[in-house]
N, C-alpha and C positions, 0 to 999 in steps of 0.2 A: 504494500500500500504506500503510495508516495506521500511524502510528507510536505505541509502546508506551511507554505513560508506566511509568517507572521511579519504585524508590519514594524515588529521590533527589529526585524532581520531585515528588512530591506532599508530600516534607516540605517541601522550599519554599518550595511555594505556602501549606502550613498555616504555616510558619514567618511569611509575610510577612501573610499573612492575621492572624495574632496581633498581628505589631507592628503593624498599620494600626488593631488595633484598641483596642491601649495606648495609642497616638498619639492617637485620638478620646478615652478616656476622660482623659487629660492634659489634651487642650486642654477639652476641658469640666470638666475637675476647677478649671481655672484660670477660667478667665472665670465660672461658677458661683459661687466665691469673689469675686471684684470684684463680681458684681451683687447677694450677699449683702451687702458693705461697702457698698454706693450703696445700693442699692435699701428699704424698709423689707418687711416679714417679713408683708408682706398679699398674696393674689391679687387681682391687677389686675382678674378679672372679678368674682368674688362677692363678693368682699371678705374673706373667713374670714383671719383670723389665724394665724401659725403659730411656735412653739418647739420648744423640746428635743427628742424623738424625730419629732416632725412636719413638724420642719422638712425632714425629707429628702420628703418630700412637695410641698414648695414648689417649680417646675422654673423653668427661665429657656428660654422662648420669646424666639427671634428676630422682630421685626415683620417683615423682608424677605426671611425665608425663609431666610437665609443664613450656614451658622454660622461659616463666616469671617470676616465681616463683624461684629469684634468693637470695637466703636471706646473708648477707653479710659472716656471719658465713661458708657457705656452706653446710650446713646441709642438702640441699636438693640435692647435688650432690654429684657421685662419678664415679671415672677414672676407663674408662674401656677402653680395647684393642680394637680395630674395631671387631675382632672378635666376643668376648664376648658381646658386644655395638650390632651389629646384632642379635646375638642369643636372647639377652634381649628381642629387637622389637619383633625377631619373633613369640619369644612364646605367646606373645601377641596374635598374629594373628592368629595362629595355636589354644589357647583357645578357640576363637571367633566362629573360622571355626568348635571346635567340639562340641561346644555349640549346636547344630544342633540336630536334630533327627535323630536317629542313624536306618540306614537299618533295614525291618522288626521289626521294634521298635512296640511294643502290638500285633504282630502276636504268635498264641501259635507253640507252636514245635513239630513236628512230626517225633520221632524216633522210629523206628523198632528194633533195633539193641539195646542189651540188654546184655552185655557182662557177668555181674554176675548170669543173671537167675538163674544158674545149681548151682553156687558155693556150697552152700551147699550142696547138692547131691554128689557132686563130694567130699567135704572134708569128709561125714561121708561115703563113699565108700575105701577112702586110710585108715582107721583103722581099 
């Protein structure tokens, strides 16, 4: 017989669900600030510039993926434009996706169509 979540359990879970997520905007609220102090106010791909209101525009990508892995130095991060900061992910993703086996992948091919056959004939014909 399954058991009936009560709605002590579902504030709980919303409760914990919240602080996990106060907890992630802290630690990115902190490491975001040191790689504003190190880092200078340019995206590492395009290069664009950023201040005052744009600056919140400007993100800190992790190179190894991992946003723990915050080392005081900043070695492991670098300011990218939301843009760029997207494109990064997605190539990710799009590798993953063509990781895949490719249509007709080990099928042989079957062309008719032979466009040089004659060539030669046709060159010792023009001298």
């Amino acid at each position: 017989m399954p058991l009936k979540k009560t709605s002590a359990d579902r504030r709980s879970a919303s409760d914990a669900f919240a602080e996990a997520r106060r907890e992630q905007e802290r630690r990115e609220k902190t490491y975001r600030e040191r790689a504003l102090k190190i880092h200078p106010w340019v995206c590492a791909r395009c290069g664009r510039e950023f201040s005052g209101k744009k600056l919140r525009e400007l993100t800190v990508h992790h190179r190894d993926h991992n946003h723990d892995n915050n080392p005081p130095d900043g070695s492991n991060w670098e300011l990218l434009c939301l843009y760029c900061h997207e494109n990064e992910h997605s190539r990710g993703l799009e590798a993953d996706w063509h990781d895949g086996p490719t249509p007709g992948e080990g099928q042989e091919t079957f062309s008719t169509h032979r466009p040089f056959a004659d060539l030669e004939k046709l060159l010792k014909a023009d001298k």
